[in-house]
Structure formats: structure tokens, C-alpha cells
LOMIKE-765604 format. One record per residue (C-alpha): residue in three letters; x, y, z. Coordinates in steps of 0.5 Angstrom, whole numbers, plus 2048, in hexadecimal, padded with zeros to 3 digits. Layout:
ALAXYZ...
# end
This chain:
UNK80D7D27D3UNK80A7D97D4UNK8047D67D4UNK8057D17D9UNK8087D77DDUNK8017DB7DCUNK7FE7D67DDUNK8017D57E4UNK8017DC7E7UNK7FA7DD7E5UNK7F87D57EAUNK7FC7D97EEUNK7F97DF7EFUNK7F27DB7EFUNK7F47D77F4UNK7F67DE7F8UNK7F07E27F7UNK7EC7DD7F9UNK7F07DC800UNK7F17E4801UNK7E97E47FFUNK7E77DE806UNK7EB7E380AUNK7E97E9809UNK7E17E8809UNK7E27E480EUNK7E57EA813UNK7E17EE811UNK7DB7EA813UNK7DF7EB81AUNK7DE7F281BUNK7D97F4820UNK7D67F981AUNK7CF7FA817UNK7CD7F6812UNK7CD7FA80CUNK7D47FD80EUNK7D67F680DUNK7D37F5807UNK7D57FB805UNK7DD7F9806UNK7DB7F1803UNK7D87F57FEUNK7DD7F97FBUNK7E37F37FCUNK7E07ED7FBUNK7DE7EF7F4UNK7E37EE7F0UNK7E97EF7EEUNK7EF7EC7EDUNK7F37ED7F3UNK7FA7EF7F1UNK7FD7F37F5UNK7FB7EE7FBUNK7FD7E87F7UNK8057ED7F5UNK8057ED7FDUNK8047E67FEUNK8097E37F9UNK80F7E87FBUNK80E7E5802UNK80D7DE800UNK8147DF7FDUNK8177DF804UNK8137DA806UNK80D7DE80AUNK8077DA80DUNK8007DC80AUNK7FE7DD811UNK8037E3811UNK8027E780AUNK7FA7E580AUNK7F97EC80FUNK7FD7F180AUNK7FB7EE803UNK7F47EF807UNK7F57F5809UNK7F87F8802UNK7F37F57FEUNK7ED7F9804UNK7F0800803UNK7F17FE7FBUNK7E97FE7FBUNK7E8803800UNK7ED8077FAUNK7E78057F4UNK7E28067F9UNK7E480E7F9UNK7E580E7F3UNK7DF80C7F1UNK7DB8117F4UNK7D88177F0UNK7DD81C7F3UNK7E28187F0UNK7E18157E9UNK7DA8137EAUNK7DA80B7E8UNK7D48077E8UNK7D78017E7UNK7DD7FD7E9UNK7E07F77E7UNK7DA7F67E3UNK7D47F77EAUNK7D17FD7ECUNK7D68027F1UNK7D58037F7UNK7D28087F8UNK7CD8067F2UNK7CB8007F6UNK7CA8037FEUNK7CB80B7FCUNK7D08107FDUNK7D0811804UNK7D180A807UNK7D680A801UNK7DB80F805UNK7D980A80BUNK7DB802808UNK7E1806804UNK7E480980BUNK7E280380FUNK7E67FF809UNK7EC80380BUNK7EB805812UNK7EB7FC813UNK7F17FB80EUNK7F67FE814UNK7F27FB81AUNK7F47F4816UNK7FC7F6815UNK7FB7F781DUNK7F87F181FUNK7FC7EC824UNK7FA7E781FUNK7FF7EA81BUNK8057E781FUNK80B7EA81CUNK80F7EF820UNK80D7F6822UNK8137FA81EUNK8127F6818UNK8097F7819UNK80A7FF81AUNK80F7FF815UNK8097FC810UNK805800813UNK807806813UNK80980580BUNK802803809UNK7FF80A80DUNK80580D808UNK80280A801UNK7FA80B802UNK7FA811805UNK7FC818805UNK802816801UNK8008117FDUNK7FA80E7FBUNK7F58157FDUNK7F98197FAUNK7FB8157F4UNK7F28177F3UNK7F381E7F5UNK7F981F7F0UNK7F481A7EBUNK7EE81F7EBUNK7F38267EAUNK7F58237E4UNK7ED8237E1UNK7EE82B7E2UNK7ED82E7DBUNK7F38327DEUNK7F882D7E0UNK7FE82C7DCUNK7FF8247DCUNK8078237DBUNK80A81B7DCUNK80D81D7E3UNK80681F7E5UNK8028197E1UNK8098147E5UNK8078187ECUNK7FF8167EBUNK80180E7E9UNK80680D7EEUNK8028117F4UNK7FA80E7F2UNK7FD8077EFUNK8058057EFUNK8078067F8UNK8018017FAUNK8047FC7F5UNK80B7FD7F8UNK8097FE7FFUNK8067F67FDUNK80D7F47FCUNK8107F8800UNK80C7F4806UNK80E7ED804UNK8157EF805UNK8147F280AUNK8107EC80DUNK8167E780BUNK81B7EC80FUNK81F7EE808UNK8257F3809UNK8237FA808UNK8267FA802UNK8227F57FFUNK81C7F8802UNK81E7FF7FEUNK81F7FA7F7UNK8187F67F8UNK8147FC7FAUNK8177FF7F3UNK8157F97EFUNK80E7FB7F1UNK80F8027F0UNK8107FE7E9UNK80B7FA7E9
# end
């Protein structure tokens, strides 16, 4: 039985990565950017990875039975700035990588400079697709997601889950589980939960029920 059901979420997450991945290279060929630009942004997206937090976002609002076309534009712009976040944290100012997910970084492949450009380009791009007319639910609810998803990856969430990251590597920092918890829960754990959170919200679940599913991805 477990192994049937394995069997299943990863069909499922086949069949979610490879719609997420059409779409997302097909935006991005719409922008009206130079060509490196956006081979930079494909780059850096399209290559690799399994897609999970797009995929949590997806089937928690399938569970109230949101259209693909609706949950396509957050699940896209999730996985954008989650890219922009590997993209940063690639750079030699970060953790200086030269690989990931088995390919030369970013900055390996098209240097430093145009690194920081794809990376701000990928995040920049992620709002402008949470605010496409396209995506056509109301505008309390668009601003509300919004405005949660500048909370997690930015100064508040992601940004400084890095910052506080690259303190911890001083010889002179005192790492205690609060502040390992504080790290994990800014840099990883509040993208996740913004993911299940935005599902919920999408399906027009009651507050309550938000704070629960935006909890059960902080769990995640």
C-alpha cells in the first residue's frame, strides 16, 4: 500500500513539473528582455529540481477545487523566487557553489554580473506574475497573497533567513537551537507555508483554516 501511494505522489509530481515547467518557459519567452537575460532566467529555473513547493501549493488548492489555470501563476511565481533564492545563494559573496542540481551555477555558466541580473529579474518577474490580469481572482484576495509573498522572501523571510545564515559561519557566533530554528524557518520553512497558505486562500477557506494550513507548511 505505501508503495503504491509513493508510487502515485511521484507520477503526480512528474505530471506537475513537467505543466509548471511549459508554462514558466513559456512566460518567460514573453518578456520583452535581452536574450541572455532570459537565458539566464531559464537557466536557472529549468534546470532541475523537483518542484515541491509548487507542487504543496497546487494540491492544496485542488483540495478546494481550484483550476489549474488559476494556481498556475502563484506555483510559478513560487518556484521563480525560490530559484532567485539558489541563484544568490550560489554567488561567491554567499556560499560560493559551483554546482547545482548537478550543473554549473549561474554565475559559473554566464559570470557574476549577469548572475545578480538573471537572479533580480527572476524575483522582480515573480510579483509582476501575481499581478497579471490573467490571474483572475479577486483583488482583496491578490493583494493579500502578495502581500505575504513580499513577507516571506523578503526582508522578513528568505533575505534574511540568508543574512542570519552567513552570521552563524562567524567563528565568534554562538549557534543555539533558537537561532538554528530562527535561520530554517526564515531561509526555508515560510516559503513553504506561504505555499499552503496560498492554496487556502485561493479556495476561499475561512481564516481559521488559513492559519492551520499556513502552520502545516511551517511543519513541513
Amino acid at each position: 500500500m505505501q508503495l503504491n501511494y509513493k508510487k502515485s505522489i511521484l507520477i503526480d509530481l512528474k505530471k506537475h513539473k513537467n505543466f509548471l515547467d511549459t508554462n514558466i518557459e513559456r512566460y518567460i519567452k514573453t518578456l520583452n528582455a535581452p536574450k541572455e537575460i532570459k537565458d539566464i532566467m531559464a537557466y536557472a529555473v529549468l534546470g532541475g529540481g523537483k518542484r515541491i513547493r509548487p507542487f504543496l501549493l497546487a494540491e492544496t488548492a485542488k483540495l478546494y477545487g481550484i483550476s489549474s489555470k488559476v494556481f498556475k501563476y502563484p506555483c510559478m511565481a513560487v518556484e521563480l523566487a525560490h530559484c532567485f533564492s539558489l541563484v544568490y545563494d550560489d554567488l561567491p559573496c554567499m556560499d560560493d557553489d559551483d554546482l547545482r542540481r548537478g550543473n554549473p551555477t549561474v554565475h559559473k555558466e554566464f559570470n557574476e554580473a549577469n548572475a545578480l541580473l538573471g537572479g533580480a529579474s527572476l524575483l522582480v518577474y515573480s510579483f509582476k506574475l501575481l499581478s497579471l490580469n490573467s490571474f483572475k481572482i479577486n483583488k482583496e484576495d491578490k493583494l493579500k497573497i502578495i502581500n505575504h509573498f513580499s513577507d516571506v522572501t523578503g526582508a522578513e523571510g528568505v533575505l534574511a533567513g540568508q543574512y542570519l545564515d552567513l552570521l552563524a559561519e562567524n567563528k565568534n557566533f554562538i549557534l543555539t537551537l533558537n537561532k538554528f530554528k530562527e535561520i530554517q524557518q526564515k531561509k526555508t520553512s515560510l516559503l513553504i507555508a506561504f505555499c499552503s497558505l496560498t492554496g487556502a486562500i485561493l479556495g476561499k477557506a475561512k481564516k481559521k483554516e488559513q492559519k492551520e494550513m499556513f502552520e502545516i507548511g511551517l511543519l513541513i
